[in-house]
N, CA, C and O atoms as a Tinker XYZ file with bonds, in Angstrom:
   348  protein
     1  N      0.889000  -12.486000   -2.980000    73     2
     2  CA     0.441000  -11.938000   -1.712000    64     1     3
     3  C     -0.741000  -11.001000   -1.986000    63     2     4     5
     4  O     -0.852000  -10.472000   -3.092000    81     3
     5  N     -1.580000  -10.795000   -1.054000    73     3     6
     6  CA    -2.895000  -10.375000   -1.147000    64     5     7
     7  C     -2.343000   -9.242000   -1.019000    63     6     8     9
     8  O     -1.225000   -9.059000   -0.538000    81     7
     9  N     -3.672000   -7.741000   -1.771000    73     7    10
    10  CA    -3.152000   -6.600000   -1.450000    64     9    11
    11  C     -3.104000   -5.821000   -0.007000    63    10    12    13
    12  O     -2.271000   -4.976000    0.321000    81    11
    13  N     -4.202000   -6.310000    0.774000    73    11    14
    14  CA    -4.201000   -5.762000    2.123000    64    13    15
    15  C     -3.283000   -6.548000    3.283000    63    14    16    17
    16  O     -3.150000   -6.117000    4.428000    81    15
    17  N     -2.893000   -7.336000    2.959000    73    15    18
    18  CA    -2.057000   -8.436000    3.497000    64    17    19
    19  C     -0.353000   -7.861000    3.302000    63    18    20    21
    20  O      0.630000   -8.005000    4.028000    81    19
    21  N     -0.548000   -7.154000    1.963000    73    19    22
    22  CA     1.220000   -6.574000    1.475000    64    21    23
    23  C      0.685000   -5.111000    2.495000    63    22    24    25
    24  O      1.548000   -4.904000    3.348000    81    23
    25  N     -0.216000   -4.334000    2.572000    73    23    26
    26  CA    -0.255000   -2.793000    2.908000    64    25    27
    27  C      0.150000   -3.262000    4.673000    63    26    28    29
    28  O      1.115000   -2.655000    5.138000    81    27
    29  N     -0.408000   -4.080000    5.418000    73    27    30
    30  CA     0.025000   -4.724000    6.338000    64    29    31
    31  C      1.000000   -4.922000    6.930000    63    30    32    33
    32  O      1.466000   -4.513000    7.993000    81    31
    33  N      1.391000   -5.785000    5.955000    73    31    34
    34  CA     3.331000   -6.081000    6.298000    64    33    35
    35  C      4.313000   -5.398000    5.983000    63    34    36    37
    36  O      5.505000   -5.691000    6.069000    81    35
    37  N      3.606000   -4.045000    5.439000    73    35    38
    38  CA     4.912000   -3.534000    4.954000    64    37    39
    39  C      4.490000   -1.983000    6.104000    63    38    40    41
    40  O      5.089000   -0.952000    5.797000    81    39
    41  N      3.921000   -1.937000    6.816000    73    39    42
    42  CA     3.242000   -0.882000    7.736000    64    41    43
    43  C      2.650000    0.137000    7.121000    63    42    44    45
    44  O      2.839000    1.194000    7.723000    81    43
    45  N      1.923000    0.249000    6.030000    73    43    46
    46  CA     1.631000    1.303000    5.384000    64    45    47
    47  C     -0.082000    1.429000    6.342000    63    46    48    49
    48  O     -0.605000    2.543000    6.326000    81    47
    49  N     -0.721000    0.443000    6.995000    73    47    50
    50  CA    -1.646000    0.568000    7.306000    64    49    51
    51  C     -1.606000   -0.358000    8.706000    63    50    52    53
    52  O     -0.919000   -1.378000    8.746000    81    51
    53  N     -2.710000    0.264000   10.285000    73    51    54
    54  CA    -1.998000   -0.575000   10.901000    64    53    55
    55  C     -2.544000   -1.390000   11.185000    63    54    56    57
    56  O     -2.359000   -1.675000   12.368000    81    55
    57  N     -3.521000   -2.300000   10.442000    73    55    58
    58  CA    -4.019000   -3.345000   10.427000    64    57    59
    59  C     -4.599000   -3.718000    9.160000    63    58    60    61
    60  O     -4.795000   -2.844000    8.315000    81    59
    61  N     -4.966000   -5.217000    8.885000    73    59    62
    62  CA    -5.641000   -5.636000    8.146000    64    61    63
    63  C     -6.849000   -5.472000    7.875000    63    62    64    65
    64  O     -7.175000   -5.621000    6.698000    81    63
    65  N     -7.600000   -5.212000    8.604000    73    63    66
    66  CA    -9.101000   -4.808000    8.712000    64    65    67
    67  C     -8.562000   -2.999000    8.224000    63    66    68    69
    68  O     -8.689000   -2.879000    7.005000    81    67
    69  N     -8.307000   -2.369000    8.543000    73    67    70
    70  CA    -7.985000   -1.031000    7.838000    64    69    71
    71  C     -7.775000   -1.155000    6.678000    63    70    72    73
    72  O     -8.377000   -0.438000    5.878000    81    71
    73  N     -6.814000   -2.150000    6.238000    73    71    74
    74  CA    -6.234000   -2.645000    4.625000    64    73    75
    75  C     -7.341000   -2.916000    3.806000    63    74    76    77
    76  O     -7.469000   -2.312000    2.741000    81    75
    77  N     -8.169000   -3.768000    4.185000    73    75    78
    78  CA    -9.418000   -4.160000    3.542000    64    77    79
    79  C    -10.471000   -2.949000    3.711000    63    78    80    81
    80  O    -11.138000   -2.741000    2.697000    81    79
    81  N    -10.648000   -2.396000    4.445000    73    79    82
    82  CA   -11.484000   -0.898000    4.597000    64    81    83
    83  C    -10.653000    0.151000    3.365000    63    82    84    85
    84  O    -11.163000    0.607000    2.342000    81    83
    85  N     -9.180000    0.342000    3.879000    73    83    86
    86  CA    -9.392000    1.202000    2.501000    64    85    87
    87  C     -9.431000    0.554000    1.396000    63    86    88    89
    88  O    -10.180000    1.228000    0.689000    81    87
    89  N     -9.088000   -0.337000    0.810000    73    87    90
    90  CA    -9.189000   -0.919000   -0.522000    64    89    91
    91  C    -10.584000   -0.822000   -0.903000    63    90    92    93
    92  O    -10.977000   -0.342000   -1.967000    81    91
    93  N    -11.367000   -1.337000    0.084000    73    91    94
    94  CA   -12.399000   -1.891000   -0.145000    64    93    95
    95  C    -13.749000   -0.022000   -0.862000    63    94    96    97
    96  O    -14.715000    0.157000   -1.605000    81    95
    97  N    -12.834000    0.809000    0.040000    73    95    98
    98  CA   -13.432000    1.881000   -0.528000    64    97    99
    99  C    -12.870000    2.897000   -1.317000    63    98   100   101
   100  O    -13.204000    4.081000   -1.369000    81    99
   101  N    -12.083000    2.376000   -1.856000    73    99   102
   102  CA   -11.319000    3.339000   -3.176000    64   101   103
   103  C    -10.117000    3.812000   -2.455000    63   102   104   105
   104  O     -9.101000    4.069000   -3.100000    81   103
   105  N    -10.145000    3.931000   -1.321000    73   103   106
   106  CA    -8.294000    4.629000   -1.069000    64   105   107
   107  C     -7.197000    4.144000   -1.163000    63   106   108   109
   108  O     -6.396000    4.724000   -0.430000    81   107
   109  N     -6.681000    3.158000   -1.858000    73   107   110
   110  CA    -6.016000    2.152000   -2.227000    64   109   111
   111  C     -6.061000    1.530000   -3.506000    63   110   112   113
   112  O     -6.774000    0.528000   -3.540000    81   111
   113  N     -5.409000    1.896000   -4.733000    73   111   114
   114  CA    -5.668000    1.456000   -5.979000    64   113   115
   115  C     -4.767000    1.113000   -6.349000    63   114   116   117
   116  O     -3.681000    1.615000   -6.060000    81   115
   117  N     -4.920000    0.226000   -7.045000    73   115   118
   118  CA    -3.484000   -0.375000   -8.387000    64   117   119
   119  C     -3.591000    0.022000   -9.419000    63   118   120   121
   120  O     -4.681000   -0.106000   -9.977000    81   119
   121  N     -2.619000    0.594000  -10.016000    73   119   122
   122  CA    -1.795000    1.031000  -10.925000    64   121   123
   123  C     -2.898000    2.257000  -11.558000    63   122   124   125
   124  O     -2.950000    2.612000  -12.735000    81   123
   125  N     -3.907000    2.878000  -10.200000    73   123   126
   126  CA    -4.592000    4.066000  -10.737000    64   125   127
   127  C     -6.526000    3.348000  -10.630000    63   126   128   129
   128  O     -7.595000    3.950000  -10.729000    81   127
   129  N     -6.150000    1.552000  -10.342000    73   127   130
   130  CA    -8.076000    1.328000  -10.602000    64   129   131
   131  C     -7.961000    0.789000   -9.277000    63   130   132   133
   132  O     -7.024000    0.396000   -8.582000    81   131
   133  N     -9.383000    0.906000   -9.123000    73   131   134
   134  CA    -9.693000   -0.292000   -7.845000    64   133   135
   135  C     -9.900000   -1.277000   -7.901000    63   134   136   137
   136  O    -10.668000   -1.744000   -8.743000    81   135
   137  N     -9.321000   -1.926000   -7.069000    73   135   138
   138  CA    -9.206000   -3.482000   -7.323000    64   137   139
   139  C     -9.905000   -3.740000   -5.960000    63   138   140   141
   140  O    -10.068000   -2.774000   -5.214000    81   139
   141  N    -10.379000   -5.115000   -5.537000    73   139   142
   142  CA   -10.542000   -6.114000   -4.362000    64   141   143
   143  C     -9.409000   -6.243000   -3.103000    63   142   144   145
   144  O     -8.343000   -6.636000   -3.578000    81   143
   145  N     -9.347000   -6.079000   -1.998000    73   143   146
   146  CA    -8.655000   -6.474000   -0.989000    64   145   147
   147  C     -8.038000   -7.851000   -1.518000    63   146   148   149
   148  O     -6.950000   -8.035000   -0.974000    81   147
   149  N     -8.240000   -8.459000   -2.041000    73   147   150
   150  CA    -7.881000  -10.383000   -2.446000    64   149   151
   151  C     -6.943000   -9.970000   -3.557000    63   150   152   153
   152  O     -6.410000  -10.972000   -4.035000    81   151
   153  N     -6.569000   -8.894000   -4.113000    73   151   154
   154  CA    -6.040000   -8.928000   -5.667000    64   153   155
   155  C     -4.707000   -9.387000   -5.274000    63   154   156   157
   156  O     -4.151000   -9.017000   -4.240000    81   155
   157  N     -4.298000  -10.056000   -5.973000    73   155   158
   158  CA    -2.606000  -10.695000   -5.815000    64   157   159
   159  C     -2.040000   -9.596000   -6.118000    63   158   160   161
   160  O     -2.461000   -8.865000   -7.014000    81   159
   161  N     -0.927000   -9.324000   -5.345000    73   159   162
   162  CA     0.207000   -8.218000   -5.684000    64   161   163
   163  C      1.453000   -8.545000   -6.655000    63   162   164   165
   164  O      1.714000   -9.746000   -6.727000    81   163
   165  N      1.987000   -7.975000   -7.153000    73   163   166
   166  CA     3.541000   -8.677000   -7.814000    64   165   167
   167  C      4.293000   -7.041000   -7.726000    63   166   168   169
   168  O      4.040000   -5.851000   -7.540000    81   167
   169  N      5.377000   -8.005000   -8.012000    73   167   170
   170  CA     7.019000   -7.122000   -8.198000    64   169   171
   171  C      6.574000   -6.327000   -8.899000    63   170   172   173
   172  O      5.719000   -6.738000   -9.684000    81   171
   173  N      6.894000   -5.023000   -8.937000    73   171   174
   174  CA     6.955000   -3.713000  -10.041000    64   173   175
   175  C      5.176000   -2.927000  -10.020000    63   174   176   177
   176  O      4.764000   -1.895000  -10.549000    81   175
   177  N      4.438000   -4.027000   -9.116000    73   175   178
   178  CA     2.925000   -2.968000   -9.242000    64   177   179
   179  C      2.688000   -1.789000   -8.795000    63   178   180   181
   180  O      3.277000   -1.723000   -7.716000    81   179
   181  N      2.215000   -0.917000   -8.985000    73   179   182
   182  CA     2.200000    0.605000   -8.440000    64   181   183
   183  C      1.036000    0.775000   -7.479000    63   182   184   185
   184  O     -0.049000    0.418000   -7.936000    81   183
   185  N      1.042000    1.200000   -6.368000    73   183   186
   186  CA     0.162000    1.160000   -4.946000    64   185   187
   187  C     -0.221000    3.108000   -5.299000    63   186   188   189
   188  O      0.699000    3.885000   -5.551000    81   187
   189  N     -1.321000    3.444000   -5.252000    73   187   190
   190  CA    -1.766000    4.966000   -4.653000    64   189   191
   191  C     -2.746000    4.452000   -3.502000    63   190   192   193
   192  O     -3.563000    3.533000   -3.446000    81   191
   193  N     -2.309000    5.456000   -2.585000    73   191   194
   194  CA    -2.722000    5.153000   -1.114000    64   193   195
   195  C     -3.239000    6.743000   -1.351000    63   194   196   197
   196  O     -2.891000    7.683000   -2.066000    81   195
   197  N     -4.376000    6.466000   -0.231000    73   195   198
   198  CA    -4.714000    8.451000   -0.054000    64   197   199
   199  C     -5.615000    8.267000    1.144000    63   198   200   201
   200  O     -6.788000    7.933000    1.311000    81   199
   201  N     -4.214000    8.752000    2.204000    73   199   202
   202  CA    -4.351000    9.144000    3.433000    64   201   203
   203  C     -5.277000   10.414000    4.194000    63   202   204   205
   204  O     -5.222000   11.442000    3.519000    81   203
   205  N     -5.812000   10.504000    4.998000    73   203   206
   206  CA    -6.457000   11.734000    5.674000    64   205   207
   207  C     -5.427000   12.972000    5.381000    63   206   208   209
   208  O     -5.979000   13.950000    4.876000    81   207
   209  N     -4.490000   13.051000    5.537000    73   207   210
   210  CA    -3.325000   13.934000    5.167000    64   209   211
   211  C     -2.437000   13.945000    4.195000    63   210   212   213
   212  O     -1.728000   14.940000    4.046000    81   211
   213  N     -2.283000   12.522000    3.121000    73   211   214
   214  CA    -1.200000   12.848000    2.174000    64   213   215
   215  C     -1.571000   11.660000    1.491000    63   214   216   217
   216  O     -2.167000   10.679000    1.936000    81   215
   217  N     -1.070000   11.917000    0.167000    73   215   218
   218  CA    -1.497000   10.598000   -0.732000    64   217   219
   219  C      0.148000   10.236000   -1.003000    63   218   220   221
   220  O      1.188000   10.894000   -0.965000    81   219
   221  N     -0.235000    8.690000   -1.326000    73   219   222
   222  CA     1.323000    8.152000   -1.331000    64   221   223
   223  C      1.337000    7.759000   -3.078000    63   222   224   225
   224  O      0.290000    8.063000   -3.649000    81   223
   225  N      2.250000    7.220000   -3.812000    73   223   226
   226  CA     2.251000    6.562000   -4.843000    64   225   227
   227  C      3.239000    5.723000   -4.725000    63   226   228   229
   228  O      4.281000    6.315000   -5.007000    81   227
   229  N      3.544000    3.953000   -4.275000    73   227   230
   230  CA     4.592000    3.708000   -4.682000    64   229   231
   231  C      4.628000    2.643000   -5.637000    63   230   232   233
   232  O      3.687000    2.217000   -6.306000    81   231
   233  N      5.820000    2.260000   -5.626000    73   231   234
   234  CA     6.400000    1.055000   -6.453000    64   233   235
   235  C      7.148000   -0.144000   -5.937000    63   234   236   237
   236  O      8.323000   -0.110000   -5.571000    81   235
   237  N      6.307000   -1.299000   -5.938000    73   235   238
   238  CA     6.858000   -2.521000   -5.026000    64   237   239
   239  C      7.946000   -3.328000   -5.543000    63   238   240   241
   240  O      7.668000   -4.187000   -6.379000    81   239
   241  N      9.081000   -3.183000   -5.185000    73   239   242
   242  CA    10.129000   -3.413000   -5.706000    64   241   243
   243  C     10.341000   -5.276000   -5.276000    63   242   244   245
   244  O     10.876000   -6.099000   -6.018000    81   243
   245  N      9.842000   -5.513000   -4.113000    73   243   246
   246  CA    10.084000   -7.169000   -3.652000    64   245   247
   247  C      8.580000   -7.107000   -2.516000    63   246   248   249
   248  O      8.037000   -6.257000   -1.809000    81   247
   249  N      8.423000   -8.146000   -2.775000    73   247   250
   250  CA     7.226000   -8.469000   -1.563000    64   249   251
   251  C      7.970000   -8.951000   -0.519000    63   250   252   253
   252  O      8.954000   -9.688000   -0.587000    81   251
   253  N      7.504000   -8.543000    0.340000    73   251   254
   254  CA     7.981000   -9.016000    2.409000    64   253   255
   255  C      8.189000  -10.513000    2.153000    63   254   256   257
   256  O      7.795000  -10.893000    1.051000    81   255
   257  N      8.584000  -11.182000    2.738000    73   255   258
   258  CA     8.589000  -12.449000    3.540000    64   257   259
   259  C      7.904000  -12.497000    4.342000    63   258   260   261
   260  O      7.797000  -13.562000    4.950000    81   259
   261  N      7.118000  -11.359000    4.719000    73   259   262
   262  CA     5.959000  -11.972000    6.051000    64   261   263
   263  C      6.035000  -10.274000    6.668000    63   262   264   265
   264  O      6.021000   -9.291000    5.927000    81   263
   265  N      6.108000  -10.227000    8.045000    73   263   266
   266  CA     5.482000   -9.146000    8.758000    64   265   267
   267  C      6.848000   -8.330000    8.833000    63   266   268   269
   268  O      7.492000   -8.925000    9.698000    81   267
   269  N      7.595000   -7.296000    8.374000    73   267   270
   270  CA     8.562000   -6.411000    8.451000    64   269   271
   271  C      8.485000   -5.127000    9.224000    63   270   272   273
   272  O      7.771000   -4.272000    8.700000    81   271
   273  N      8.996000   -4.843000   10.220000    73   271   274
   274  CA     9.614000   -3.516000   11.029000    64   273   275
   275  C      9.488000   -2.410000   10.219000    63   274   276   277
   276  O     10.001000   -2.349000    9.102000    81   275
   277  N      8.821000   -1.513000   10.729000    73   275   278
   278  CA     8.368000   -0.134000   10.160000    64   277   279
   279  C      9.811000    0.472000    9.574000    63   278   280   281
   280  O      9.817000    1.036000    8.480000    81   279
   281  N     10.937000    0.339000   10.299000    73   279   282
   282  CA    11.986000    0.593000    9.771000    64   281   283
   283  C     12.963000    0.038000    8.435000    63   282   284   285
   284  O     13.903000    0.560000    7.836000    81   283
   285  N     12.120000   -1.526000    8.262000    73   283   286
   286  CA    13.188000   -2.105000    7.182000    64   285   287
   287  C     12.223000   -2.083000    6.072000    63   286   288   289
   288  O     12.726000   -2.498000    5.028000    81   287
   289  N     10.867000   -1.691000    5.965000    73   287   290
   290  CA     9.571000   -1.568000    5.265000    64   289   291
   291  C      9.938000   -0.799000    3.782000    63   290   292   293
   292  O      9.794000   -1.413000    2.725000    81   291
   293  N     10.302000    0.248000    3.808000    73   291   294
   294  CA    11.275000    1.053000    2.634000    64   293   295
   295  C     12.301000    0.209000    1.865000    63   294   296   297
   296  O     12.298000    0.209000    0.634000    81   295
   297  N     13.052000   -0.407000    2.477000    73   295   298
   298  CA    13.817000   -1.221000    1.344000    64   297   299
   299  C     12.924000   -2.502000    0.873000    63   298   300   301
   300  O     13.575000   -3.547000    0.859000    81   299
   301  N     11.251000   -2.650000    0.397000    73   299   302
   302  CA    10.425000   -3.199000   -0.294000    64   301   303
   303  C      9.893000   -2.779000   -1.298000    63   302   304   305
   304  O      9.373000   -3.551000   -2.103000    81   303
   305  N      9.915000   -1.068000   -1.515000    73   303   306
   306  CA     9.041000   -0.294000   -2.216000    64   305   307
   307  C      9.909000    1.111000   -2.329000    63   306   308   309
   308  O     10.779000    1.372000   -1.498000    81   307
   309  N      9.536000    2.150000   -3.634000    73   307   310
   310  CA    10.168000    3.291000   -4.085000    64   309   311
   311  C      9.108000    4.029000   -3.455000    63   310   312   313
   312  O      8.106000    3.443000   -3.047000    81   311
   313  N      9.241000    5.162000   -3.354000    73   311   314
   314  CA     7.881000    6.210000   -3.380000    64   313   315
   315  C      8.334000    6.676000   -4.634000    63   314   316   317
   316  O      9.520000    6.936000   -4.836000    81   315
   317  N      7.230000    6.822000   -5.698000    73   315   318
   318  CA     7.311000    8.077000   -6.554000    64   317   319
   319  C      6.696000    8.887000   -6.351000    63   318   320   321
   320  O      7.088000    9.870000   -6.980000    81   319
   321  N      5.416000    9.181000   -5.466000    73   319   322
   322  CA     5.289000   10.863000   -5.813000    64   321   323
   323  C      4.778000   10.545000   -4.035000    63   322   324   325
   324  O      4.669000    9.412000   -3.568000    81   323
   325  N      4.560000   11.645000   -3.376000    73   323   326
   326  CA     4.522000   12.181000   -2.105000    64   325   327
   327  C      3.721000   13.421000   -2.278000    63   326   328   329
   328  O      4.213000   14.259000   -3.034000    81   327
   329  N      2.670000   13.674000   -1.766000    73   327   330
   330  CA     1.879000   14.903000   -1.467000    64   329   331
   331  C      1.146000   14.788000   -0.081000    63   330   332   333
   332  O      0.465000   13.860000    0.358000    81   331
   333  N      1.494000   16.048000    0.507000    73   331   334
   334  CA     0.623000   16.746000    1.352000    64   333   335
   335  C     -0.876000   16.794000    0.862000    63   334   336   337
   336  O     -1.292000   17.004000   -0.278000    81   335
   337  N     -1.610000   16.532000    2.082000    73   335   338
   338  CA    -3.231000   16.868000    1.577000    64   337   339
   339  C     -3.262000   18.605000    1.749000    63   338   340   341
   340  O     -2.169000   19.126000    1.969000    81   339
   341  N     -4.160000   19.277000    1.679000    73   339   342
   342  CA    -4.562000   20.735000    2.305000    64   341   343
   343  C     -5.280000   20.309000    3.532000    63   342   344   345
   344  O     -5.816000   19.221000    3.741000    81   343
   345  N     -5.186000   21.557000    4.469000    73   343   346
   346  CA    -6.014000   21.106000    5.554000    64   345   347
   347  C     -5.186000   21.319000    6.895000    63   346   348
   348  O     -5.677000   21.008000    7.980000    81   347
């Protein structure tokens, strides 16, 4: 699964065109580099997201089956670290 396609379905972003915007400009990295909106995702890759307000870090434990409920989105992925931005 594509990476803006997984940030998508799993609601971390609320569209695809956002998904590909941040990837496409560094706010969205794998395992710490930047990669392409197109990069294939797998089991166990590490996502840093860095939001207007908080940077995320997680760990993709299973890829979606397709488009998942903001609510069942967490049992796909761990968070390891969580920060507040300043501001």
């Amino acid at each position: 699964m594509r990476l803006d396609l997984l940030l998508k379905n799993l609601c971390l972003v609320k569209s695809r065109t956002r998904a590909n915007e941040a990837v496409s400009t560094g706010s969205v990295k794998l395992g710490g580099v930047s990669v392409k909106p197109s990069r294939e995702i797998r089991e166990g890759d590490i996502i840093h997201i860095s939001y207007p307000t908080r940077e995320l870090v997680l760990e993709l434990l299973e890829l979606p089956p397709g488009q998942v409920s903001k609510k069942k989105a967490g049992d796909y992925y761990r968070i390891i670290r969580e920060r507040r931005m300043p501001g």
